[in-house]
TIRO-479834 format. One record per residue (C-alpha): x, y, z; residue in three letters. Coordinates in Angstrom, 3 decimals. Each point is the difference from the previous one (the first is absolute). Layout:
<u: X; v: Y; w: Z; res: ALA>
...
END
This chain:
<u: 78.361; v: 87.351; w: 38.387; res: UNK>
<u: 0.387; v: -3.081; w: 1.864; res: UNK>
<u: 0.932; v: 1.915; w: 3.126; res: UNK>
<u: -3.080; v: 1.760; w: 0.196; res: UNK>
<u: -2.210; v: -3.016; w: -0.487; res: UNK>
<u: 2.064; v: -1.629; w: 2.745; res: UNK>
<u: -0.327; v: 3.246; w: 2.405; res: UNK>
<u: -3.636; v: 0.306; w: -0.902; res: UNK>
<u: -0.428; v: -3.970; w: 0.923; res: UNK>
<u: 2.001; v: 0.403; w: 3.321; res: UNK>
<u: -2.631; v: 2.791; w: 0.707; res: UNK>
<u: -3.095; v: -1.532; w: -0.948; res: UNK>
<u: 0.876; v: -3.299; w: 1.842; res: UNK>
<u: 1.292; v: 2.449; w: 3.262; res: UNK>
<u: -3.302; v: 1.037; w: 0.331; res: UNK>
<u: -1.933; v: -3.306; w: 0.008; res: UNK>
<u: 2.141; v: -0.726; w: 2.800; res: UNK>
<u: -1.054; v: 3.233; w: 1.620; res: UNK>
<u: -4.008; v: -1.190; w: -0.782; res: UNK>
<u: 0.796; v: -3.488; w: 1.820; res: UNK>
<u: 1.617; v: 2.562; w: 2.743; res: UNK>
<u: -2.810; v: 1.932; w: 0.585; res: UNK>
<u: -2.666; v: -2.863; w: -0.355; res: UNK>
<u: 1.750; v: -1.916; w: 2.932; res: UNK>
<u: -0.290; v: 3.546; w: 1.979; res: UNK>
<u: -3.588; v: -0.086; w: -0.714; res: UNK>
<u: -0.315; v: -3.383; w: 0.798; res: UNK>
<u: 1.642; v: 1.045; w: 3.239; res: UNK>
<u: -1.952; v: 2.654; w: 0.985; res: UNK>
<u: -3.341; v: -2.321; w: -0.175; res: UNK>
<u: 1.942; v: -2.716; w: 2.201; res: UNK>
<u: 0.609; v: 2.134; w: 2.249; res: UNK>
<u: -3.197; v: 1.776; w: 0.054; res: UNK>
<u: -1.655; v: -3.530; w: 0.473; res: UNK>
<u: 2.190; v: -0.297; w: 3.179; res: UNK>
<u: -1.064; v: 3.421; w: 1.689; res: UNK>
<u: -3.443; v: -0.095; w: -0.803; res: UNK>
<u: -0.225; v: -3.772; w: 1.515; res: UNK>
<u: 2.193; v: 0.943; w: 3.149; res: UNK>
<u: 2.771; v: -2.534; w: -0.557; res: UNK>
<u: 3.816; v: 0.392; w: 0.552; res: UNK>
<u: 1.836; v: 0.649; w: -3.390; res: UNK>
<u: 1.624; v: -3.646; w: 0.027; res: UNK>
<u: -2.890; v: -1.402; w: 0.814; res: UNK>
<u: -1.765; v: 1.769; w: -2.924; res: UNK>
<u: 2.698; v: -1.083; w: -2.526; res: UNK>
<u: -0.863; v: -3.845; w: 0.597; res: UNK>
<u: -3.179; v: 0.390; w: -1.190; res: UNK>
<u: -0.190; v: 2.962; w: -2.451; res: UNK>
<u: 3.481; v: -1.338; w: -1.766; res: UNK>
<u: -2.184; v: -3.247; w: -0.549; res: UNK>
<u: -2.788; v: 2.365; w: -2.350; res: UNK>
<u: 0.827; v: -0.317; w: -3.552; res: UNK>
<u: -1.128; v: 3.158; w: -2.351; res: UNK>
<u: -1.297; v: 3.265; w: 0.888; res: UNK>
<u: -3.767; v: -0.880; w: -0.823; res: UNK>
<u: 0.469; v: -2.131; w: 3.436; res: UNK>
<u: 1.899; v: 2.059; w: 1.667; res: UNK>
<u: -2.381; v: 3.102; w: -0.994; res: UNK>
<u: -2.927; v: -2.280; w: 1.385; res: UNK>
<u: 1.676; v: -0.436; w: 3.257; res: UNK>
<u: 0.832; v: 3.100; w: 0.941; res: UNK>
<u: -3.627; v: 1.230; w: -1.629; res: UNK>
<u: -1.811; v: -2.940; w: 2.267; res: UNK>
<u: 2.319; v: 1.376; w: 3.359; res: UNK>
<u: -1.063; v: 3.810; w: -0.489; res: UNK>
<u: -3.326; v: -0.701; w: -0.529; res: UNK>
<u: -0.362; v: -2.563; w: 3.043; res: UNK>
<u: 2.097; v: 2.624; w: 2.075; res: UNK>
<u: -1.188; v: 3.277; w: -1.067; res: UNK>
<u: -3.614; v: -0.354; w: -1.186; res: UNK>
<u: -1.179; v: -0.820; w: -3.852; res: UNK>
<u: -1.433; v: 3.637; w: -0.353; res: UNK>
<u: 3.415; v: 1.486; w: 1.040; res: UNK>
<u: 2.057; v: -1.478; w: -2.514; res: UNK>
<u: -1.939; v: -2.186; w: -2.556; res: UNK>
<u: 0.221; v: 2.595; w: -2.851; res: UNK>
<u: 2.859; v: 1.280; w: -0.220; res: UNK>
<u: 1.419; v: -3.392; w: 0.826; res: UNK>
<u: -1.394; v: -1.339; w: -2.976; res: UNK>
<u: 1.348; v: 3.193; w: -2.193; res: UNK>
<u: 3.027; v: -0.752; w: 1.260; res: UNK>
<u: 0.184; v: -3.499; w: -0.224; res: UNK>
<u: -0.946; v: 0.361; w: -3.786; res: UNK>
<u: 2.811; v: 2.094; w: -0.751; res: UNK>
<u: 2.488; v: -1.931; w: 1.777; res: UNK>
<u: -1.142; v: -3.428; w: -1.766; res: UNK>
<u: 0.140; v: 2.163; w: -3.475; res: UNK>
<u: 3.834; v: 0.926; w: 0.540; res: UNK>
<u: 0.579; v: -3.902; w: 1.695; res: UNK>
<u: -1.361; v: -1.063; w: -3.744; res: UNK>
<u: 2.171; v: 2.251; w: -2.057; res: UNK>
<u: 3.423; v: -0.697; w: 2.572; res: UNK>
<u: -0.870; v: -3.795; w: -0.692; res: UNK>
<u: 0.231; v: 1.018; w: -3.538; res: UNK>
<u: 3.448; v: 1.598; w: -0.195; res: UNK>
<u: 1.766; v: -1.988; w: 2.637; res: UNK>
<u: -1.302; v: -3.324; w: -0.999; res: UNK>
<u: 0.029; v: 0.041; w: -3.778; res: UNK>
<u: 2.977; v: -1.111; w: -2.159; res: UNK>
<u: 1.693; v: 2.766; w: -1.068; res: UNK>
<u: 2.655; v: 0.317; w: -3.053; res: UNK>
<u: 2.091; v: 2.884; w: -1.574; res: UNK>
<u: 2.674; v: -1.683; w: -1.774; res: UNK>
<u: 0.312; v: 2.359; w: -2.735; res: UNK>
<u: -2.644; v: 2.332; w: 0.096; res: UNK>
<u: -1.617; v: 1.889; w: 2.921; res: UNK>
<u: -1.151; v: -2.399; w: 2.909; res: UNK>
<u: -3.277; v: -1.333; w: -0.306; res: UNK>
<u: -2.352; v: -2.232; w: 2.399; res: UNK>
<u: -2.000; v: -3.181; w: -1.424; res: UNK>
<u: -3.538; v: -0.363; w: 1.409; res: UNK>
<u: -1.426; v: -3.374; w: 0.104; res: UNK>
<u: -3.329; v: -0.033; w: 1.737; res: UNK>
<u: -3.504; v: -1.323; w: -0.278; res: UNK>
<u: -2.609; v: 1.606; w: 1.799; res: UNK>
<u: -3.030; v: -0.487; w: -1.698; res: UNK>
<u: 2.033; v: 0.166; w: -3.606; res: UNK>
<u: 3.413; v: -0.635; w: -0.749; res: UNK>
<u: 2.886; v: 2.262; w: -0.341; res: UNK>
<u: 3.322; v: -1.189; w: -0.975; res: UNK>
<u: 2.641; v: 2.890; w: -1.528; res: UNK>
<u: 2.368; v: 2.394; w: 0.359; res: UNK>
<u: -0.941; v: 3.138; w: 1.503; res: UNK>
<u: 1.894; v: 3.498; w: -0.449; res: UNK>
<u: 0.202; v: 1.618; w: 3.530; res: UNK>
<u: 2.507; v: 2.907; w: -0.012; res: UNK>
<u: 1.864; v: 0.454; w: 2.720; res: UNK>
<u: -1.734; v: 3.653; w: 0.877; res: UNK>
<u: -3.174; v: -2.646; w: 0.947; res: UNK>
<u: 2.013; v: -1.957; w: 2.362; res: UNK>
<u: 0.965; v: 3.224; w: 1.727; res: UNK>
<u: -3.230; v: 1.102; w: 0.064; res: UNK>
<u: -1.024; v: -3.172; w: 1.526; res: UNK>
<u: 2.408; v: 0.567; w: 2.535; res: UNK>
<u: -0.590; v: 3.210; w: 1.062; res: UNK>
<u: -3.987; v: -0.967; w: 0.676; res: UNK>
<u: 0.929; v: -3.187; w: 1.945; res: UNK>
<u: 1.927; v: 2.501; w: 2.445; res: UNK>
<u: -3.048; v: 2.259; w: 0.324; res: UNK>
<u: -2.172; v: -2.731; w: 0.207; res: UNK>
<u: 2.129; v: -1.548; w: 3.200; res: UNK>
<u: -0.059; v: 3.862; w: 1.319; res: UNK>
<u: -4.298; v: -0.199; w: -0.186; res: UNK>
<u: -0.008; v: -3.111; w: 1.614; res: UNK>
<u: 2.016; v: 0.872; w: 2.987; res: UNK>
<u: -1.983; v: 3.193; w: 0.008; res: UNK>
<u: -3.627; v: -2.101; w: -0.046; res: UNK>
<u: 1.256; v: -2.077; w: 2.379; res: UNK>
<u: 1.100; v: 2.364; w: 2.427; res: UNK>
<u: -3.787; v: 0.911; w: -0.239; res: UNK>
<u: -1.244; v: -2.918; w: 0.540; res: UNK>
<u: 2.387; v: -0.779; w: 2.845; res: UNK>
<u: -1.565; v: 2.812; w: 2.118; res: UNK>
<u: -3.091; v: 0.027; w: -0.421; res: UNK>
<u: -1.524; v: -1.846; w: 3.248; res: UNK>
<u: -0.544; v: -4.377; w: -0.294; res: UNK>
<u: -3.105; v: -0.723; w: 0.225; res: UNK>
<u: -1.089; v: -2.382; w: 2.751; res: UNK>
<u: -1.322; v: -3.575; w: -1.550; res: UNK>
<u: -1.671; v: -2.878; w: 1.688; res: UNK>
<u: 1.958; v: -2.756; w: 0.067; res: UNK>
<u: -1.444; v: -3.403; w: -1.506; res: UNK>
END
């Protein structure tokens, strides 16, 4: 019995390191987003967009560069679909990577302590079939990002004034 709750642990904690995996490649796919649509060298990019904490910022970055660049009618809606979803998975990865978890000797489970507009402070049952789960729609939410952005990247900048 005991060996199962241990392989079942090693399991459930392997894949909240593969969530904190494929948030960073999501993280990395706005950066460098940010850096193509504003025309900047790669290294360049990195010194500022490394210096953007969260993907709410980030997201209004690279939303604020495709609109400037592209035109709001050409990308505002499904920028802000998109940005929506993204900031929905951000919340539930913050979740899971940044709670306290425990299985000691029962199955693994996370403790939420938050207080956004009430408070919430207990343990929470999330099988490990959710964290995979979670996984798997991080990746395909990278994929529709790069897709969108590709978009985005060739449709032709529009030509502002400047101030």
């Amino acid at each position: 019995m005991t060996t199962a709750r241990t392989n079942n642990s090693a399991e459930h904690f392997a894949a909240i390191g593969k969530i904190a995996s494929a948030w960073a490649f999501i993280e990395a796919v706005i950066d460098s987003y940010c850096h193509e649509l504003a025309g900047i060298d790669y290294f360049v990019g990195v010194c500022f967009t490394s210096q953007v904490a969260g993907p709410a910022r980030k997201m209004d970055a690279l939303f604020a560069l495709a609109r400037y660049k592209k035109g709001d009618d050409a990308v505002s809606k499904p920028l802000a679909k998109l940005r929506e979803r993204v900031l929905s998975a951000a919340e539930r990865r913050n979740r899971i990577v940044h709670d306290t978890w425990s299985s000691g000797d029962r199955d693994p489970k996370r403790f939420q302590a938050t207080a956004r507009g009430k408070v919430i402070a207990d343990w929470v049952d999330v099988p490990t079939s959710e964290l995979i789960s979670l996984e798997t729609e991080l990746a395909a939410l990278a994929d529709q990002l790069e897709q969108h952005f590709r978009a985005v990247l060739a449709l032709p900048d529009i030509n502002r004034p400047q101030p």
